[in-house]
N, C-alpha and C positions, 0 to 999 in steps of 0.2 A: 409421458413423464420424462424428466431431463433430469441427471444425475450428474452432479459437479461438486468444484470444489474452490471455484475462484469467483470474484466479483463479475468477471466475463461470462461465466455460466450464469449466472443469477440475472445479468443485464436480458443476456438470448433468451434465455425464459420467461422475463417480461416484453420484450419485441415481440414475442410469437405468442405473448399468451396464454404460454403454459404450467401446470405444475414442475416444482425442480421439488428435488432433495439434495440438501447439502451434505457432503459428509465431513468430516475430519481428515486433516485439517484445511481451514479453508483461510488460503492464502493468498495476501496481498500487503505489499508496501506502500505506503502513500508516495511514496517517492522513485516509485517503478517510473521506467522512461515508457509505460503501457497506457501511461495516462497525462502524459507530457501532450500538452496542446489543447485537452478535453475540455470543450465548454459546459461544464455540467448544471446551466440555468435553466436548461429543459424541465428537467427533474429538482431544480428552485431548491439546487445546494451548493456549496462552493468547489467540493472536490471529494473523492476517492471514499472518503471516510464517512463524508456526510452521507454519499451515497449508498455505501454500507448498511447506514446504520437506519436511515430513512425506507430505504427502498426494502431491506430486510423486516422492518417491522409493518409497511402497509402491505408486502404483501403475503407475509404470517397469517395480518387482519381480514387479507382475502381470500384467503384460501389458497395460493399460490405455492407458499412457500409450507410444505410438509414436515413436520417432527422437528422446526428449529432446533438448533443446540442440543438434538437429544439425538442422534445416530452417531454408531458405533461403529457397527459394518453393515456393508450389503454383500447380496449373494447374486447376480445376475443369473442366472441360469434355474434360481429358482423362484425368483422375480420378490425374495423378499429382503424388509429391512431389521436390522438387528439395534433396540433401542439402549442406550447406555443406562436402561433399570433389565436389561438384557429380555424385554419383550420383543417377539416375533412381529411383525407384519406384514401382510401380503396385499402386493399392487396386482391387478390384473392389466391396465396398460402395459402398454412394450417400453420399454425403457430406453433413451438415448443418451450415451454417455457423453457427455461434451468434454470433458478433461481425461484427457489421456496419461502414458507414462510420464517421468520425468526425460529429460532429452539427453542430461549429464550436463549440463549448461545453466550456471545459475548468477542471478545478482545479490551481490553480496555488501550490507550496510552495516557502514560502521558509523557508531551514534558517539559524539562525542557532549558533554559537558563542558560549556566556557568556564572558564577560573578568572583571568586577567588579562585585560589588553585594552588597546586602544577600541572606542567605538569607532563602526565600519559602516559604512552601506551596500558594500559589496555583499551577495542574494548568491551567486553561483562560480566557481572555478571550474576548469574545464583541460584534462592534462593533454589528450588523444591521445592517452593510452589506455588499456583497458582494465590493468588495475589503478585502482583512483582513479578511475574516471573522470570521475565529476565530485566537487564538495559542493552542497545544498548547506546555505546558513538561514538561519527564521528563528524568528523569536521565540526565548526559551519558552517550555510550556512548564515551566516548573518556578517555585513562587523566586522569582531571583528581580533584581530592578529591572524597568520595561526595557532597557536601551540594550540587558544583553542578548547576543544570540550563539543558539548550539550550533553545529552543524551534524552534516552526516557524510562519509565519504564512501562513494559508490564504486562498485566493482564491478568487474565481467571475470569468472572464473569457470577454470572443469572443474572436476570433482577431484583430479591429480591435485591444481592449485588450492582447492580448497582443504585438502587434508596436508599439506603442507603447513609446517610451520614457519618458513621463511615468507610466508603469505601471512603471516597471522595482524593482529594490531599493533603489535610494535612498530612493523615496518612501514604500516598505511600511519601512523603518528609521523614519524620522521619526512613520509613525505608529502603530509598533510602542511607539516610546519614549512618545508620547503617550498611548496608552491602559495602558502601565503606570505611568507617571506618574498617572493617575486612578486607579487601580487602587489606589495607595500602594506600589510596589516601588519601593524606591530603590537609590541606590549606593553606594559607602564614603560615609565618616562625611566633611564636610569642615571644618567644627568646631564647638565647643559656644562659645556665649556667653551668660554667665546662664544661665539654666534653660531657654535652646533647645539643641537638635541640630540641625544645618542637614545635607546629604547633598549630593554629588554625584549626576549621572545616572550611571541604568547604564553601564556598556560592554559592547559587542559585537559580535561581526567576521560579515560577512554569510559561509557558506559555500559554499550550492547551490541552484541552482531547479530543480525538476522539474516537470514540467509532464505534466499527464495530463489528454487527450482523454477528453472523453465519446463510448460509442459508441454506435450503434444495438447495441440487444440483443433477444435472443427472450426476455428474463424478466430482472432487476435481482438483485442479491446475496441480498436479503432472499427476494425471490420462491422461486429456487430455492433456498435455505436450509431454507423451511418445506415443500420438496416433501417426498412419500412416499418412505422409501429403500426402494428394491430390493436385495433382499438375496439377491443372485447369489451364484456361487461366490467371486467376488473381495472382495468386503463380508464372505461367509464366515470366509477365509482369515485377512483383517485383521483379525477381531473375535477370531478365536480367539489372534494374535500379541498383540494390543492388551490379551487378558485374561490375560498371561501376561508381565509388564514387563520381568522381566530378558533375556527375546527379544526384545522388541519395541525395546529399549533398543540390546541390540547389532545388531540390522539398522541401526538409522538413524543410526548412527555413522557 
């Protein structure tokens, strides 16, 4: 039995074949650099979320995956789980914890909302520093016209930088708008004289920060990514759903 709380435990527990229980909360960003590179057509999804969401419900449907959405706590040492209708139960396997402490190290995303600006094709900025990181832009997922995009501006922080407020989003604005401004993204037109275009700056409404703890881990995304799969009964059952799509299609609805 594997006891976790990220999409990396839930991957190691289908490599090996085994039952997991997730607990709360169970954390991941699609835009974690954990999953930067990951060809996820194995598993016949596009990324992070799909795999989430796919891999969480076949193997719920297999037995794999213990008490979804319904633990609370656990107790190690008395090998039981505590359910969020606050029922007892007991594992008699040994339990392997795959997620450990937090490390004080965490990635930190700031989601912003377009307002106004020029359309882009620029996909990534990149500071090599470790606040702002990186800005990820993609198509909004909120009903706006197709051509705009949000983005997210990515951090590396302790837990000193993160309970600061000279960290906070004001400041990842100012210099989100900075390095698109380098960049050359601008904003509406504000006017032509002679033979210039002069632009406003972008606009854009700050919406959400998530913040994701690094953990102690027994092996990283990639790590067990490239593990050997074991190909149980359960790996079985999914391979022969997974080569047959109009089944595979209506389970995951």
């Amino acid at each position: 039995m594997i006891i976790g709380r990220t999409p990396t435990a839930l991957l190691y527990a289908w490599r090996l074949q085994k039952e997991i229980i997730l607990t709360e909360p169970f954390l991941f960003h699609r835009l974690s650099d954990e999953y930067e590179g990951v060809d996820f057509s194995e598993f016949k999804v596009a990324d992070i979320e799909e795999f989430v969401s796919n891999m969480g419900f076949i193997m719920g449907f297999l037995g794999l995956l213990k008490w979804p959405m319904n633990v609370s706590s656990y107790r190690l040492e008395d090998k039981v789980i505590i359910t969020k209708h606050n029922t007892r139960v007991h594992f008699t396997s040994e339990p392997e914890v795959f997620d450990g402490e937090a490390t004080g190290e965490y990635q930190v995303f700031d989601e912003f909302f377009w307002r106004k600006g020029r359309v882009h094709d620029i996909d990534l900025l990149e500071s090599g520093e470790d606040f702002c990181h990186k800005i990820h832009f993609y198509p909004a997922r909120r009903s706006v016209p197709g051509a705009t995009k949000d983005f997210t501006v990515v951090s590396r922080m302790d837990e000193e930088q993160l309970l600061d407020v000279d960290y906070g989003n004001g400041l990842v604005r100012i210099i989100a708008a900075r390095m698109m401004k380098e960049a050359g993204i601008k904003g509406e037109i504000s006017r032509r004289y002679k033979d210039k275009t002069y632009y406003k700056n972008p606009r854009f409404d700050f919406h959400d920060r998530v913040v994701l703890p690094r953990l102690e881990q027994k092996f990283n995304f990639k790590q067990v990514f490239k593990m050997k799969q074991k190909e149980g009964k359960a790996w079985t059952t999914w391979n022969k759903l997974t080569s047959k799509e109009s089944i595979w299609l209506g389970l995951s609805q």
